[in-house]
C-alpha positions in Angstrom: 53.4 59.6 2.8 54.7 57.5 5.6 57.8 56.8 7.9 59.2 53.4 8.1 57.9 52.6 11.9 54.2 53.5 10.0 55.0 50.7 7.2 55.8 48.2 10.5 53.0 49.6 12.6 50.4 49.6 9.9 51.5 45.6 8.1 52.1 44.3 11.4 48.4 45.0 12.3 47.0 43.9 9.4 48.2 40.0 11.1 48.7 40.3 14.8 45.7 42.1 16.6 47.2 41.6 20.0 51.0 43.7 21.1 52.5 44.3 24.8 55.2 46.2 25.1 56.7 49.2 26.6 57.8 52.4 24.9 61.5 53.9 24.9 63.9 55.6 22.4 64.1 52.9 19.6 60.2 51.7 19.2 58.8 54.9 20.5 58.0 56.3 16.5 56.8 52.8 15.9 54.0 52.6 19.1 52.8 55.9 18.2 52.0 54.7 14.8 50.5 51.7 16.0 48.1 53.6 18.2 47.0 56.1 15.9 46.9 54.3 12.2 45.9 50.9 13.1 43.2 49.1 15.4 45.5 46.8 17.0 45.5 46.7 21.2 48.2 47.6 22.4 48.8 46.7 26.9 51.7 48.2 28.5 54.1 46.2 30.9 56.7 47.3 33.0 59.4 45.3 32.0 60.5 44.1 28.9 61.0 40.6 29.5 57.1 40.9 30.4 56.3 41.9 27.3 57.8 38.2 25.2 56.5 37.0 28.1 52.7 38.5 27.5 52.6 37.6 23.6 54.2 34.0 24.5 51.4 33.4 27.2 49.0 34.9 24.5 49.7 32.1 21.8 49.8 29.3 24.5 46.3 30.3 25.7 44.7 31.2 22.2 47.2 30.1 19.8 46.9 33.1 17.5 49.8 34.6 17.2 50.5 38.2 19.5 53.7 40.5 19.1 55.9 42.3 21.7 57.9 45.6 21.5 60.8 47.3 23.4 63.4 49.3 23.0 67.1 48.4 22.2 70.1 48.0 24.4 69.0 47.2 27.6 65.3 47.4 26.7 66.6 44.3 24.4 68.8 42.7 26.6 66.4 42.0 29.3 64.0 40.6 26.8 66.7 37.3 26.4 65.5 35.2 28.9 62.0 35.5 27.9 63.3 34.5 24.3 64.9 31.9 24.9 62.0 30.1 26.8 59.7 31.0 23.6 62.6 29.6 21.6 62.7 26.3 23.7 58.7 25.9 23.9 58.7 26.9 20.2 55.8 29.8 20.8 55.6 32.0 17.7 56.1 35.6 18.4 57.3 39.1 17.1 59.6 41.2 18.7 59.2 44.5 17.4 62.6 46.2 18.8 64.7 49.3 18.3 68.2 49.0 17.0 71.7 50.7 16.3 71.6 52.9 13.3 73.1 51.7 9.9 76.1 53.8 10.3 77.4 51.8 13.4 76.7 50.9 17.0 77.0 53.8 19.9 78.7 53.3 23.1 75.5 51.9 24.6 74.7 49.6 21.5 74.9 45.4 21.7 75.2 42.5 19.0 71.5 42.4 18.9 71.5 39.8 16.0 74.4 37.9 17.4 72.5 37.6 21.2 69.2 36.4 19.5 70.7 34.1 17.7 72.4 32.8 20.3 68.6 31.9 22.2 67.4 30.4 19.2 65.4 33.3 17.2 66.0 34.6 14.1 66.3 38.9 13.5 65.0 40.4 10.2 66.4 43.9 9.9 64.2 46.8 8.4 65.3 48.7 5.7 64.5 51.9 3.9 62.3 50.0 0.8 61.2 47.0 2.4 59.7 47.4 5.6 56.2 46.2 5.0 57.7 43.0 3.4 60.4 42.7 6.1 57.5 42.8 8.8 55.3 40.0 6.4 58.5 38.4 6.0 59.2 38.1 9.9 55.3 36.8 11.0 56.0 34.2 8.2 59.0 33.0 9.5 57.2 32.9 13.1 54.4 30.9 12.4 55.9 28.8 9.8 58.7 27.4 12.1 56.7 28.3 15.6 59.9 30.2 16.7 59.8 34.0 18.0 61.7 36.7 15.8 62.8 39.7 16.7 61.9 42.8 13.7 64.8 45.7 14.4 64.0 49.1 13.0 67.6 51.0 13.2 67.4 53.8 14.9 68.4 56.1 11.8 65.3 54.5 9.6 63.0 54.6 11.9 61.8 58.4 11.2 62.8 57.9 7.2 59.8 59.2 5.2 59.4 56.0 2.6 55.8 57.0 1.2 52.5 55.2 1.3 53.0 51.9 2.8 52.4 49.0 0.2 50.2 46.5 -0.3 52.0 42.9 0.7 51.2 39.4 0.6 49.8 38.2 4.0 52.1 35.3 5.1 51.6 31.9 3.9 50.4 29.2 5.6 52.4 25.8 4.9 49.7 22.6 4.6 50.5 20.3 7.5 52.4 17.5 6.8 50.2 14.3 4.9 51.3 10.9 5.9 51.8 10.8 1.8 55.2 9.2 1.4 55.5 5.4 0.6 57.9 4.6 3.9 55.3 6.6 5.7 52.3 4.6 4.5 53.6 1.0 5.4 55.0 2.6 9.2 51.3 3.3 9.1 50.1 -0.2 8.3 52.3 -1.6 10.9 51.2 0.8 13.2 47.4 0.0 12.5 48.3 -3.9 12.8 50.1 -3.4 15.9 47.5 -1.2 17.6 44.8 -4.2 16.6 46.7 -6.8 18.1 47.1 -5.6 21.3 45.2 -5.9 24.5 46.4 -3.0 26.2 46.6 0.1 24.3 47.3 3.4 25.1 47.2 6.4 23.6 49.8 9.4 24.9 48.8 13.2 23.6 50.3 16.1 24.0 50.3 19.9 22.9 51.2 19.4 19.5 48.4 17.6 19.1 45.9 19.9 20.5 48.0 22.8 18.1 47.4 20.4 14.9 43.4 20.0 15.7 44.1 16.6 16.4 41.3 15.9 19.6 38.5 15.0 17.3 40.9 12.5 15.8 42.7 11.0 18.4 39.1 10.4 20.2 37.5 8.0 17.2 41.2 6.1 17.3 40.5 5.7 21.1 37.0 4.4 20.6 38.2 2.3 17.8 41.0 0.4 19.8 39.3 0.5 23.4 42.5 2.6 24.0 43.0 4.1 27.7 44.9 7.4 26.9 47.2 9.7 29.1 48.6 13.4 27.9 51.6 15.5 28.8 50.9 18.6 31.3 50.6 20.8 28.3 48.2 18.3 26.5 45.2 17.7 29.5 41.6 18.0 28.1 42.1 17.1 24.4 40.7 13.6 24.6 37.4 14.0 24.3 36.1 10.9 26.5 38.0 12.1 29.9 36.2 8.7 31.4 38.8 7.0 29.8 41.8 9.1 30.7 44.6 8.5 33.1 45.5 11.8 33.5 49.3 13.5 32.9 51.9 10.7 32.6 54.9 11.3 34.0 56.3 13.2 37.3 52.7 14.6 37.6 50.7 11.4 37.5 49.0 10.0 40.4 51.1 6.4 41.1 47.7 4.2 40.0 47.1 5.5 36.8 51.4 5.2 35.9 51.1 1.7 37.1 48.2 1.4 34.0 50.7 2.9 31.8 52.9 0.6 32.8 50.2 -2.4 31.9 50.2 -1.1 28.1 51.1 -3.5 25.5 51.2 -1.1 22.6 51.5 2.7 23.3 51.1 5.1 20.5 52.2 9.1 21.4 51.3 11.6 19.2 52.1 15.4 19.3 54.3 15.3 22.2 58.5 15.0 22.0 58.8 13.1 25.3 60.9 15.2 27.5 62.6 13.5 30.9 59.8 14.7 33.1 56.7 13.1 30.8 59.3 10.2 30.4 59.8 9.7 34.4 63.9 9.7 33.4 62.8 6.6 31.2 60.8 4.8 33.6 57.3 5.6 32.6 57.0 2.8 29.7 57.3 -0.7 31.0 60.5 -2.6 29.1 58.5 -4.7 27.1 56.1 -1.9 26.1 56.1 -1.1 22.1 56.1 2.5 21.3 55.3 4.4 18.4 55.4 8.2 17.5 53.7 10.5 15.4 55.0 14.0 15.0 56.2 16.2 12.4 59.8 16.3 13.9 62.6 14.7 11.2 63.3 11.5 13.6 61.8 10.2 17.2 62.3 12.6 20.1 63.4 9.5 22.6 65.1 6.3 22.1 62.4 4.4 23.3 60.2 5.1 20.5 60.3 1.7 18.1 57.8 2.9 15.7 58.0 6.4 14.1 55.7 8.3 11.4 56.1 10.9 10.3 53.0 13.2 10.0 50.6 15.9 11.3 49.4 14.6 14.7 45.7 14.9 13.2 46.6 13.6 9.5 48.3 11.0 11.0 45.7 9.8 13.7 43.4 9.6 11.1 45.7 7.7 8.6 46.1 4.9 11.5 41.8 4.9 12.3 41.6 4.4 8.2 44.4 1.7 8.4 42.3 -0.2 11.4 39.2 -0.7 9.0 40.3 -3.9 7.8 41.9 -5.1 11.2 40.2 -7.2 13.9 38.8 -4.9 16.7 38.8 -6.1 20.3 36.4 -8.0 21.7 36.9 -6.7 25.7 38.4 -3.0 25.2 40.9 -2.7 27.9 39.8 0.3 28.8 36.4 -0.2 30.1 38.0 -3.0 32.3 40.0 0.5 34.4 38.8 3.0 36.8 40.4 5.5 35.0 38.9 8.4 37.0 40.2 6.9 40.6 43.5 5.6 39.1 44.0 9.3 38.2 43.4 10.6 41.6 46.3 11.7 44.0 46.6 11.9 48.0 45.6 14.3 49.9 47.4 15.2 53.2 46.2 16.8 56.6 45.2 20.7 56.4 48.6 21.0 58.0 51.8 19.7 57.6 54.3 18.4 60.7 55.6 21.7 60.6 51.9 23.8 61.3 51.9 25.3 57.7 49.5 25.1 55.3 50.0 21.0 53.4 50.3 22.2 49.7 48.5 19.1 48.7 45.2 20.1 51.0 45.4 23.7 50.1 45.7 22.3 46.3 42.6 20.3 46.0 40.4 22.8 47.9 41.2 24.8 45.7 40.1 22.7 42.6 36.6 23.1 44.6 36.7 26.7 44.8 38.3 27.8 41.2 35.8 29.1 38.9 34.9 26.3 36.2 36.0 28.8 33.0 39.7 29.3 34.2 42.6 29.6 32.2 45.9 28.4 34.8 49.1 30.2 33.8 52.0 28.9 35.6 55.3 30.1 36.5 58.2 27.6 37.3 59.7 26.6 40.3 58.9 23.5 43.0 55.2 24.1 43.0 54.1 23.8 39.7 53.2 20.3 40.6 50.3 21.2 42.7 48.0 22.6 39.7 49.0 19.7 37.8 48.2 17.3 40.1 44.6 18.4 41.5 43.5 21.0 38.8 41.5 19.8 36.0 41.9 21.2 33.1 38.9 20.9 30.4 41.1 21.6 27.2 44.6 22.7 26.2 44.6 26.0 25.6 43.7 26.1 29.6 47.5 25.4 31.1 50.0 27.3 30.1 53.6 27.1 31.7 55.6 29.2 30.6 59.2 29.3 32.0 59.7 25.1 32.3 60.9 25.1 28.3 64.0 26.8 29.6 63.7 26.1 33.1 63.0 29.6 34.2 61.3 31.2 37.1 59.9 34.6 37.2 57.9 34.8 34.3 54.5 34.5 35.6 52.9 37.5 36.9 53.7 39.0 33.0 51.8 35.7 31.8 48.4 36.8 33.0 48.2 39.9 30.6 48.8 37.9 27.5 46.1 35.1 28.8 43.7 38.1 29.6 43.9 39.6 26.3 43.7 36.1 24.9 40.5 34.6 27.1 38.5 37.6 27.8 35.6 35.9 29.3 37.4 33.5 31.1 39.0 33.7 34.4 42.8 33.6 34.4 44.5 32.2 37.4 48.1 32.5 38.3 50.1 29.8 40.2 53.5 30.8 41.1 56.1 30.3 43.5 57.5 33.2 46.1 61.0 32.8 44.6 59.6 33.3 40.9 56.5 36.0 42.2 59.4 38.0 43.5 61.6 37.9 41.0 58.8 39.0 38.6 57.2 41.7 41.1 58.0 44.8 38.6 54.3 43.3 36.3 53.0 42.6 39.3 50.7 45.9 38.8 50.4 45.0 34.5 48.7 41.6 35.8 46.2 43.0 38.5 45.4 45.9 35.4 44.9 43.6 32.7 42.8 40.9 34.5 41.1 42.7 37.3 37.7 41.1 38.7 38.6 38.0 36.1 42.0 37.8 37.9 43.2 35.1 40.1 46.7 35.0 41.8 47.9 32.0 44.1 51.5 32.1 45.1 52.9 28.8 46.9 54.7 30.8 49.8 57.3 28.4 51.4 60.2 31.6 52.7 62.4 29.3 50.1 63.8 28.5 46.6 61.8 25.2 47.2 63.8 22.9 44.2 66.9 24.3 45.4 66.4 23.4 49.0 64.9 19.4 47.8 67.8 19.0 45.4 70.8 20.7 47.4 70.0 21.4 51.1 69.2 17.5 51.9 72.5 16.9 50.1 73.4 19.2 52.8 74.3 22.3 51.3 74.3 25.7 53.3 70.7 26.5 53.5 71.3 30.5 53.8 71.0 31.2 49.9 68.1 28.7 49.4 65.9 31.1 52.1 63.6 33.7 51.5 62.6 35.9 53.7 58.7 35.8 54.2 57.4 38.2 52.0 53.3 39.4 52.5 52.2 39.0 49.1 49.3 39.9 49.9 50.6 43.1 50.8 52.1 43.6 48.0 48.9 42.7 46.0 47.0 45.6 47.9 49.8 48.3 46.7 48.8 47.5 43.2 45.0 47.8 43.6 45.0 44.1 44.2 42.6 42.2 47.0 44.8 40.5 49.2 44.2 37.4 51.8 46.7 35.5 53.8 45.8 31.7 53.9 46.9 29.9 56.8 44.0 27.3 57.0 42.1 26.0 54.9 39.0 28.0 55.5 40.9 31.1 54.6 40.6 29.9 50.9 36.2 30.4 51.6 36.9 34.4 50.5 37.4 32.7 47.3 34.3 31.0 47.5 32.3 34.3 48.1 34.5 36.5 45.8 33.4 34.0 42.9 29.9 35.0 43.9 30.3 38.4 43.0 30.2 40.6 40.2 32.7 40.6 37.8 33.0 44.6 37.3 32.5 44.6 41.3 35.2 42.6 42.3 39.0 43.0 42.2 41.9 40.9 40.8 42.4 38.4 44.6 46.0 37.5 45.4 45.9 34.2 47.8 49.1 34.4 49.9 49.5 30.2 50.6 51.6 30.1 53.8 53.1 26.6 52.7 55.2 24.1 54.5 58.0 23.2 52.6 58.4 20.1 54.1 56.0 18.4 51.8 58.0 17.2 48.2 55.8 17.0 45.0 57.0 13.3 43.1 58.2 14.7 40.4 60.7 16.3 42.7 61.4 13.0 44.5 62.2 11.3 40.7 64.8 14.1 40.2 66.2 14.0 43.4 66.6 10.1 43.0 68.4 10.7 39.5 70.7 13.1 41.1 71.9 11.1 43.9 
């Protein structure tokens, strides 16, 4: 015989290996079941928004699906932010959460159903007969419409004896959408006539692509148009020919290589819904450009997409390379006409900016240098996150996550790193984050440095400021006061949770991590770099949104 947190415990295990969480009143019966009766791992944080946060960073960086757990109430309220972004990014997840009992909420009871809904996930509701399905039910959902949902045991089932758990069906998985469809066919041939006609083509990837398997693809339909191609932030490393790659488009690409994008005659963009920042507010397609989509949404993402088919970026990439068989190839590819690799190459200031601080820019590509090769980058949001996305290759995908920019969040990325770790065990995970974000985010501070240890990297941009605020608001010449920060030793902090810790002032403070790369993993600890950054130095992306705003 079994309780109802054992049927949860013991289905949801059977599909998601990976859970973070933290234990209170309303999961508490249902992380002692999953501990005992099933083999999945289970990594404590210390606040509950850390734990979405953990299983969102675990899908970006693996994309297997992970699940979270808290408590209700508060334990649930403070999850919201951290489900919203998973909503907006559209990261599948399970939260596994406590609930009112079925006779009616207590004094410190909340709308639970009502405030996920209102971030954009869906709550399935366990009852006393249909747990097991209700859990199957809920990863289903998930993964079919890459949203997070929230599983709520009330608190009165919780403990219900229901007897031995059932056997279930696993969730389906939906076939990807097949350019099939007759209207989808002759978009295709247009598409394929287009793309052999021109003399400057491009082709524009991003994350959906790499999601759908599409790299493989999308690198034959390169080689078969002489294509250059560019990817969104969240799409680097999927083209398999990087010789031929401009880099990210948008506020993140170097000026060169968006002046190429500029020259394109025929742009195709596949897996990736366009969003103002890859779009440069509009600007990043020349007037006379034509532009095609392929994506799995209902309708193009932008209205300056001409050409839209509907498909799976990979079915679809290969549907176009069938279509070209029969069309004329070029005879001078455009591409092997561009230095792609020094059109994609940005500036690179002094060591130290007018005010004596550390330039982010320097400190930024010696540290693309220094980083160990295998990283996996998990960003939190704020001003900075330009600087790892300007001078930090990345070799594939799964190797950049952001995870706060969906809903324009900071504070979410010390709790990334434990849901990257778990996800990349042999890799290095490095954390880039701001001092307004690392602060707000200090109570995982110590669930990082645990997680990751010797394969754990930490650099936070330290400017004493809310950076964007201070770019967009104090040269409009708002009062500065609540845009400050006082200068907070992060490195400091680092050292109280077990953390190495080193101030960098100059460059050749970043040589420690030169010599702790050197070093044994299981010798080493997780390194905190405390940047002392000027904030005087504006990353262009900033400039483009501080020129829309004025």
């Amino acid at each position: 015989m079994a309780i109802v947190s054992t049927h949860v415990a013991r289905t949801l295990a059977q599909h998601v290996h990976e859970v973070f969480g933290l234990m209170g009143n309303g999961n508490a019966y249902f992380l002692d079941a999953l501990l005992r009766e099933t083999d999945a791992t289970f990594t404590a944080v210390r606040h509950e928004a850390g734990a979405v946060v953990a299983a969102d960073a675990h899908f970006r960086t693996s994309g297997r699906i992970a699940a979270a757990t808290t408590t209700y109430g508060a334990g649930f309220t403070n999850t919201l932010t951290a489900l919203a972004e998973a909503a907006q990014a559209r990261i599948p997840l399970v939260l596994v959460v406590g609930d009112e009992p079925t006779s009616g909420p207590r004094p410190w009871d909340v709308d639970q159903i009502a405030l996920s809904s209102a971030v954009g996930a869906r709550t399935y509701t366990v009852g006393r007969i249909d747990a097991a399905a209700a859990t199957v039910t809920a990863i289903e959902h998930a993964l079919a419409y890459r949203v997070p949902v929230v599983l709520a045991i009330p608190y009165d089932v919780a403990q219900l004896d229901i007897g031995e758990v059932p056997t279930v069906p696993g969730p389906g998985s939906s076939a990807p959408l097949a350019p099939t469809a007759d209207f989808t066919r002759a978009a295709i041939r247009r598409l394929a006539t287009d793309l052999s006609a021109a003399e400057r083509p491009l082709l524009l990837a991003g994350r959906g692509a790499w999601l759908a398997g599409a790299g493989h693809a999308l690198g034959e339909l390169a080689e078969a148009t002489g294509a250059l191609t560019a990817t969104t932030a969240l799409g680097r490393g999927i083209f398999p020919e990087d010789h031929f790659d401009l880099g990210v488009a948008g506020g993140f690409g170097a000026p060169g290589a968006m002046a190429a994008v500029q020259d394109a005659d025929v742009a195709v963009v596949v897996g990736a819904d366009l969003n103002q920042f890859t779009m440069r507010f509009g600007e990043l397609f020349h007037p006379e450009t034509t532009v095609w989509q392929i994506d799995t949404a209902p309708a193009a993402t932008h209205a300056r997409v001409g050409g839209f088919v509907r498909a799976d970026a990979r079915l679809g990439t290969e549907a176009v390379s069938s279509a070209l068989v029969d069309q004329a190839r070029p005879r001078a590819p455009w591409r092997e006409s561009v230095d792609a690799p020094q059109l994609r190459t940005h500036a690179v200031g002094a060591e130290l900016a007018e005010d004596g601080r550390l330039d982010p820019r320097a400190a930024a590509a010696r540290l693309a240098q220094l980083l160990p090769e295998d990283r996996v980058v998990v960003s939190d949001g704020g001003h900075f996150i330009a600087w790892a996305n300007m001078y930090w290759p990345i070799t594939d995908p799964h190797r950049m996550a952001m995870v706060g920019t969906a809903f324009q969040s900071i504070g979410l990325g010390w709790p990334s790193v434990p849901g990257a770790a778990r996800a990349n065990p042999d890799s290095t995970v490095v954390l880039t984050s701001g001092d307004g974000g690392g602060a707000m985010a200090l109570a995982d501070l110590e669930s990082a440095v645990r997680s990751a240890g010797g394969r754990g990297i930490a650099v936070v941009w330290n400017d004493a400021a809310y950076g964007a605020e201070v770019n967009l608001y104090g040269l409009k010449g708002l009062v500065r006061e609540p845009m400050l920060i006082p200068e907070m030793d992060f490195a400091a902090l680092g050292r109280a949770a077990g953390a190495e810790g080193v101030i960098v002032r100059r460059l050749e403070d970043l040589d420690r991590l030169r010599s702790w790369s050197l070093e044994a993993v299981e010798e080493r600890s997780f390194l905190v770099l405390d940047l002392r950054i000027s904030g005087t130095v504006i990353a262009p992306y900033q400039e483009e949104v501080i020129r829309v705003n004025s």
